[in-house]
Short mmCIF file of the C-alpha atoms (twelve columns), coordinates in Angstrom:
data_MODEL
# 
_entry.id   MODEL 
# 
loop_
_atom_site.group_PDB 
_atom_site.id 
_atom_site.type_symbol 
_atom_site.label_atom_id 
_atom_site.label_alt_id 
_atom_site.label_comp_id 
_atom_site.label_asym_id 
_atom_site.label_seq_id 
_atom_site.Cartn_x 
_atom_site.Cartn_y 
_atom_site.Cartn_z 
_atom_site.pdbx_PDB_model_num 
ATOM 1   C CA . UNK A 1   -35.768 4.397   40.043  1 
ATOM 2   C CA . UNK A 2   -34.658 6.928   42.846  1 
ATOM 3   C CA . UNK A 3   -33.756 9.842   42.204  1 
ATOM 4   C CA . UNK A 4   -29.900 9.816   42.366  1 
ATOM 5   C CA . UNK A 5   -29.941 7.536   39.766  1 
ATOM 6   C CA . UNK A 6   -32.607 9.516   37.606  1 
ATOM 7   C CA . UNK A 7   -30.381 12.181  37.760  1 
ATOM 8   C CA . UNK A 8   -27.560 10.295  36.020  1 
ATOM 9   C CA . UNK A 9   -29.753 9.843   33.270  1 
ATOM 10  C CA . UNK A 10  -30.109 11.914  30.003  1 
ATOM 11  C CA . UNK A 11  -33.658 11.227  28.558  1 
ATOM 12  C CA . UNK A 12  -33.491 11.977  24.984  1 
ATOM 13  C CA . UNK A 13  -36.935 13.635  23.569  1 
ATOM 14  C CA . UNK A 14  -37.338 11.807  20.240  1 
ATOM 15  C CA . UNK A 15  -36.526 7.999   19.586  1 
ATOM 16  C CA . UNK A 16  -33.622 7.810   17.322  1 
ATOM 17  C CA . UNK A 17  -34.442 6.265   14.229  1 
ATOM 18  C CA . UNK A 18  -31.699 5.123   11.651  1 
ATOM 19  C CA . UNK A 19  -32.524 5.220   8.181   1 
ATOM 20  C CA . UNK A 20  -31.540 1.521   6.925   1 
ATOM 21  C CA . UNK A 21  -29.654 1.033   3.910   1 
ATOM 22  C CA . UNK A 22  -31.246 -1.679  1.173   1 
ATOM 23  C CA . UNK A 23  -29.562 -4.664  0.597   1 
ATOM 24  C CA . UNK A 24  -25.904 -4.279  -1.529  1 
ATOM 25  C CA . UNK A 25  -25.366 -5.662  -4.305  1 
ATOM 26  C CA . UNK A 26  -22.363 -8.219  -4.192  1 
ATOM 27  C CA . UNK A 27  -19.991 -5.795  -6.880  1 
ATOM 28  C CA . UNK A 28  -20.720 -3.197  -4.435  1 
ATOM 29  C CA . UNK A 29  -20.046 -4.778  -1.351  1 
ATOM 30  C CA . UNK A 30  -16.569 -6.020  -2.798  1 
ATOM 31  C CA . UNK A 31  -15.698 -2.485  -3.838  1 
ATOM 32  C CA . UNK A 32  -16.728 -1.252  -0.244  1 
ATOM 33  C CA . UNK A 33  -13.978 -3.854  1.251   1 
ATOM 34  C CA . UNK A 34  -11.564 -2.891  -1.266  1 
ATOM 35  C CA . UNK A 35  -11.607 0.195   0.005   1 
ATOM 36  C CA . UNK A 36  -11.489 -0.754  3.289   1 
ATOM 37  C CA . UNK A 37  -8.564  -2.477  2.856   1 
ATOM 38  C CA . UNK A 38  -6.791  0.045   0.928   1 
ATOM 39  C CA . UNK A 39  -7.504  2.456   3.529   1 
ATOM 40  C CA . UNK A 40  -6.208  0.197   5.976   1 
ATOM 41  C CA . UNK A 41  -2.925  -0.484  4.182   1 
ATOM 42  C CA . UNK A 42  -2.663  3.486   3.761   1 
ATOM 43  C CA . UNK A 43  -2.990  3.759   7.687   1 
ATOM 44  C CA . UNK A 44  -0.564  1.447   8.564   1 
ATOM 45  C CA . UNK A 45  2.166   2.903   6.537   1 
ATOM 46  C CA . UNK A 46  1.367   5.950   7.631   1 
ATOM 47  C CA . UNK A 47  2.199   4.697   10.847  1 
ATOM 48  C CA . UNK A 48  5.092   2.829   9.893   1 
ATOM 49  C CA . UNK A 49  6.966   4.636   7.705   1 
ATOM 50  C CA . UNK A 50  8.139   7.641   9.805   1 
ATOM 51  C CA . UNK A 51  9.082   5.504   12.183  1 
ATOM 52  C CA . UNK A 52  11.244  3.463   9.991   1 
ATOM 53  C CA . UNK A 53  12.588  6.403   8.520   1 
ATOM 54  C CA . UNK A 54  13.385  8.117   11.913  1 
ATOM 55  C CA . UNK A 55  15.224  4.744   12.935  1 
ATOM 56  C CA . UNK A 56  17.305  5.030   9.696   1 
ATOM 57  C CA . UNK A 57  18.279  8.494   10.777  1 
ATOM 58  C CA . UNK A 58  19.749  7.771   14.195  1 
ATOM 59  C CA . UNK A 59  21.778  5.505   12.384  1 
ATOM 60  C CA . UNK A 60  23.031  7.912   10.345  1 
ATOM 61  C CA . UNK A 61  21.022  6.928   6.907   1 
ATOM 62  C CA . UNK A 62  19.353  10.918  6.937   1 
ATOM 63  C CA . UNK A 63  16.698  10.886  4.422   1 
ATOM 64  C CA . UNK A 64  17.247  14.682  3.860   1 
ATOM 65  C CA . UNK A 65  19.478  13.993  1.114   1 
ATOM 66  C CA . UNK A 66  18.918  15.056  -2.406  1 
ATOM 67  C CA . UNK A 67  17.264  12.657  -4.437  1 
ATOM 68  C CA . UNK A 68  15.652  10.518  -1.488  1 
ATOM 69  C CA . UNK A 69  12.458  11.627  -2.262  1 
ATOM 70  C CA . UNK A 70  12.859  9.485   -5.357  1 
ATOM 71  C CA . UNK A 71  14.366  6.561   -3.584  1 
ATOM 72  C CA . UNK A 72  12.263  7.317   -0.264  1 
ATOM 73  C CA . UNK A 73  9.298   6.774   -2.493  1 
ATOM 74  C CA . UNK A 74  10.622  3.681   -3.810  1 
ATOM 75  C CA . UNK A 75  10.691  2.034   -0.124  1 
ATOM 76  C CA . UNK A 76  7.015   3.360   0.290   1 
ATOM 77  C CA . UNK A 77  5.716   1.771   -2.550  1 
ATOM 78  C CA . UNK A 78  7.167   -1.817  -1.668  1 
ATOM 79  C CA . UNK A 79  6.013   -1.409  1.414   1 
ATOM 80  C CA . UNK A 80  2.381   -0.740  -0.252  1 
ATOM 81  C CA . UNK A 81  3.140   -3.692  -2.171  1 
ATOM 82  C CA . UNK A 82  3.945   -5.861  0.160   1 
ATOM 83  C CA . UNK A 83  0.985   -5.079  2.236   1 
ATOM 84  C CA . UNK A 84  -1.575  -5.132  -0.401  1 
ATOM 85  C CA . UNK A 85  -0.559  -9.004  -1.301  1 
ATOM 86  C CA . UNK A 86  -1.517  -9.911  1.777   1 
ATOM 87  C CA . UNK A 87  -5.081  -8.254  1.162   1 
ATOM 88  C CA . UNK A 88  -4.884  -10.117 -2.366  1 
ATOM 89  C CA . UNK A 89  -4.838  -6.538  -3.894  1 
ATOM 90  C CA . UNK A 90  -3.076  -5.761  -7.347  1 
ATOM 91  C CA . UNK A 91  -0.124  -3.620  -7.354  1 
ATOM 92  C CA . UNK A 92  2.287   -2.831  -10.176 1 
ATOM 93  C CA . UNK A 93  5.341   -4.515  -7.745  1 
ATOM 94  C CA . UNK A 94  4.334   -7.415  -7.794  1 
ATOM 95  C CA . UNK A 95  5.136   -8.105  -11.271 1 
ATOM 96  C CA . UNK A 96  8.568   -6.142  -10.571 1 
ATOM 97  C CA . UNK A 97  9.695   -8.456  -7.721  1 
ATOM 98  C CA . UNK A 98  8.443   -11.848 -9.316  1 
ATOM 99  C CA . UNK A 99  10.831  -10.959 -12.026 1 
ATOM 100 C CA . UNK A 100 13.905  -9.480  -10.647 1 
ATOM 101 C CA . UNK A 101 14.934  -11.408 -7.772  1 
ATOM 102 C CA . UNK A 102 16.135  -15.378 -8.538  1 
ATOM 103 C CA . UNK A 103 15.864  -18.062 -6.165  1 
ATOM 104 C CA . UNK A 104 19.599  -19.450 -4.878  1 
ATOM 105 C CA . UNK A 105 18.209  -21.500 -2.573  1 
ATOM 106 C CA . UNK A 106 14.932  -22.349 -1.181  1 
ATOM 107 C CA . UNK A 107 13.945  -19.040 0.785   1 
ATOM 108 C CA . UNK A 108 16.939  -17.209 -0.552  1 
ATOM 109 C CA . UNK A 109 16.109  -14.424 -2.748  1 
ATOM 110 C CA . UNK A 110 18.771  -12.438 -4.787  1 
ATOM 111 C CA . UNK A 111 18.549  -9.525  -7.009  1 
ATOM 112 C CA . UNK A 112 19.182  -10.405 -10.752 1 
ATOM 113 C CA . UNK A 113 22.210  -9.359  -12.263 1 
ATOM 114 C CA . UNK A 114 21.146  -9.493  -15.957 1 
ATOM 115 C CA . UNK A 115 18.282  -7.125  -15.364 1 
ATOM 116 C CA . UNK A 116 17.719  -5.240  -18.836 1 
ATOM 117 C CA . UNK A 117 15.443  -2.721  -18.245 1 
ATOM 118 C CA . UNK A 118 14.562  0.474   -20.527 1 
ATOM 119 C CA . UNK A 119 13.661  3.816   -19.151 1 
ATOM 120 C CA . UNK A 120 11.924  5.905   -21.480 1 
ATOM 121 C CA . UNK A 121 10.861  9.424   -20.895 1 
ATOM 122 C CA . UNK A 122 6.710   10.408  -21.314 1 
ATOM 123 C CA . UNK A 123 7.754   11.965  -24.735 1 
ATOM 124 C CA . UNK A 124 9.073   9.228   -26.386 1 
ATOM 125 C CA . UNK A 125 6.739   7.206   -28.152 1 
ATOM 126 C CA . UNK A 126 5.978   3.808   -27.438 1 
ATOM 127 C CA . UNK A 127 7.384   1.293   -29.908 1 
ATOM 128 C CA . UNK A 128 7.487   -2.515  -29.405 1 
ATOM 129 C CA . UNK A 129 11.403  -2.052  -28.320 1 
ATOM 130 C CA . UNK A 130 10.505  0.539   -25.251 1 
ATOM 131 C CA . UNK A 131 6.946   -1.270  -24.703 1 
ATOM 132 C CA . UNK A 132 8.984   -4.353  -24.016 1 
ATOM 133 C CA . UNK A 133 10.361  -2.521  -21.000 1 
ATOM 134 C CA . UNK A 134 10.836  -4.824  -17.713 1 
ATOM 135 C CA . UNK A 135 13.056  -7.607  -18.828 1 
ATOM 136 C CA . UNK A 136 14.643  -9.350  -21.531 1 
ATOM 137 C CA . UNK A 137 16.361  -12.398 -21.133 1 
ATOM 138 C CA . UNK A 138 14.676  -14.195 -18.121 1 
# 
């Protein structure tokens, strides 16, 4: 080697050595890409919610309102929703949307208009009446 290009070189004084993991076990590997995913999902709405929001404002739809924290949160969580089904990961929506929207046509969705649902506040004590909360009537 001359010594132009020995110069360009950084010698290191030890050989790295990496500690290597044992083998996972197959629950732990799942729970690993779980993760993964969720963290994945959590990045991309980070990424794509103030952007959609900031859109909405130059239209004129300001999100500085009061009370569109509430509703702000409820476009967040679909989103999540949304995203996790396409990871095959549970979320509380999914139940939601497979019951409140009714198929008119194939591919067209509308929002129910017999929706019966009862809002109960963390005091009130569940009885089969309030515990039969999302809908009635499908």
């Amino acid at each position: 080697m001359s010594d132009e290009k020995k110069s360009n070189v950084v010698p290191f004084k030890k050989e790295m050595k990496f500690k290597r993991r044992p083998p996972q076990e197959e629950a732990e590997a799942e729970l690993a890409m779980t993760n993964f995913k969720e963290m994945y999902v959590e990045e991309a709405i980070g990424m794509t919610i103030p952007i959609l929001f900031d859109h909405l404002d130059i239209l004129g739809f300001s999100s500085s309102d009061e009370g569109d924290d509430h509703r702000g949160s409820l476009v967040v969580e679909a989103l999540r929703a949304y995203l996790y089904q396409k990871y095959d990961l549970p979320h509380a929506f999914h139940k939601i949307a497979m019951n409140i929207f009714t198929e008119n046509e194939p591919g067209n969705l509308t929002l129910r208009d017999d929706l019966n649902i009862i809002f109960r506040t963390r005091k009130q004590k569940k009885t089969k009446e309030t515990a039969n909360t999302a809908l009635q009537n499908k």
